[in-house]
N, C-alpha and C positions, 0 to 999 in steps of 0.2 A: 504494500500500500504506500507506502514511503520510500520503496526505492532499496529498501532490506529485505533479501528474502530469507525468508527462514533457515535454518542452519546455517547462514553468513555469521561472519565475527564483524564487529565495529573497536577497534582498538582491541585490547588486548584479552577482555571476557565476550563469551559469547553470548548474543543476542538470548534473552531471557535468562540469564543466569543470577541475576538478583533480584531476590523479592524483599520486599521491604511493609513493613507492618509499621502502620502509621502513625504519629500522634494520635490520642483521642479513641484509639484502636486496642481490644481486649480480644486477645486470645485464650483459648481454654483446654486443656489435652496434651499430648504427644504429637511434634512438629517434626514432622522427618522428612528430611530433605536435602538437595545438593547443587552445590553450585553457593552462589554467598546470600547472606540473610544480613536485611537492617533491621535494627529493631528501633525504633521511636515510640512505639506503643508500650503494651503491658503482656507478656505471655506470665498465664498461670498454665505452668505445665511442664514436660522435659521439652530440651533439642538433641536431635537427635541426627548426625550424617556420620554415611559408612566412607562417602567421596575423600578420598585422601588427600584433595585440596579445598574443602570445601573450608568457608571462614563463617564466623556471624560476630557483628558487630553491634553492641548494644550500647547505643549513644545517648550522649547527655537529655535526661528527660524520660528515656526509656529504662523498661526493667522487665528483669525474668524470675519469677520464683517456680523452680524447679531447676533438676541437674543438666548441665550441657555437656553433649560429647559431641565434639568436632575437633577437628584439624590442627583449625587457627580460631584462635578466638581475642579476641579485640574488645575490650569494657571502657566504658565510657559512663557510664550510666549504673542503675542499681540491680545485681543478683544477689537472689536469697537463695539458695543452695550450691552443692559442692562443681565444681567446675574438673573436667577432662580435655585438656586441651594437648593432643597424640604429636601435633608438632610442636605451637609454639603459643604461647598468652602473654598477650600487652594488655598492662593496665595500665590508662591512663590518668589523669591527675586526676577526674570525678568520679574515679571510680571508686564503687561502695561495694565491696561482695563480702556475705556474712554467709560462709563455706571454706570448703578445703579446696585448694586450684592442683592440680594433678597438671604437669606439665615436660615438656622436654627440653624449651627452651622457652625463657622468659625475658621481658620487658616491663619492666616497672617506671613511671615517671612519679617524680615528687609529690605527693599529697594523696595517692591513691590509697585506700583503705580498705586491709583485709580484717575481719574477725575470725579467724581458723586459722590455718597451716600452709604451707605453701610444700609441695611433695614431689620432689624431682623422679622423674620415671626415664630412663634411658631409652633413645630412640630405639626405634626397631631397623637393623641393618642384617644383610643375607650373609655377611662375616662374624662365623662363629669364632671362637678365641679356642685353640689349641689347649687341651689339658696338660698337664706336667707331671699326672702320675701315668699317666698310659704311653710312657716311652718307654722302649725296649732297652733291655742293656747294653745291644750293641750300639744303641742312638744316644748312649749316655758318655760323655766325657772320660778321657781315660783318666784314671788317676794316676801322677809320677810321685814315687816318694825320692824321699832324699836324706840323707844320713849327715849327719853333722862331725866331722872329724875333730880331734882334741887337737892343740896347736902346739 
């Protein structure tokens, strides 16, 4: 209709990939979804995405009471429950979350306010780490001794 057709990209997200819940806007339930979320409104409920880049951003004015798991997540705004954020959580300076933030990598600016715990979880990478009881003794270092002679 405007010259975008569908499955086209316009900069860097793709066409429909943000939905945004409004000011003045109340939500109720389990919100599953992918691709990025604004939130300016009010969710009572969890978030929820399995999308491994998926973000939600809950900006000044807005608020979530319920748990978030996503990606990335971005606070600006007020959550009451515990936060899962699998890559990476910025809170920014208005941010109020009374929960525990589960995260892999974080961003905290000045005056942001947590009441919980903040709980670091180690990315998930396809490099397992080699154990060091399950070497063979041929794969083990040899040992030299050495005798100390009287002078």
């Amino acid at each position: 209709m405007f010259g975008i057709k569908a499955g086209k990209t316009t900069g860097t997200f793709p066409v429909g990939s943000t939905t945004l819940i409004a000011a003045e806007t109340e939500l109720q339930g389990t919100l599953v979804f992918s691709g990025h979320l604004e939130i300016e409104g009010k969710i009572l409920g969890n978030l929820v995405s399995e999308d491994e880049n998926a973000r939600v951003r809950v900006l000044p004015g807005g608020s979530v009471e319920g748990e978030i798991r996503v990606a990335n997540v971005v606070i600006n705004g007020r959550v009451k429950g515990n936060i899962y954020a699998g890559k990476k959580a910025q809170l920014i300076a208005q941010a109020r979350v009374e929960g525990n933030v589960h995260y892999g990598l974080i961003e905290m600016e000045s005056g942001a306010e947590i009441i919980g715990n903040l709980v670091h979880e180690s990315l998930q990478t396809n490099v397992s780490e080699f154990p060091k009881e399950d070497r063979k003794p041929q794969d083990k270092e040899p040992v030299v001794k050495t005798e100390k002679k009287p002078l």
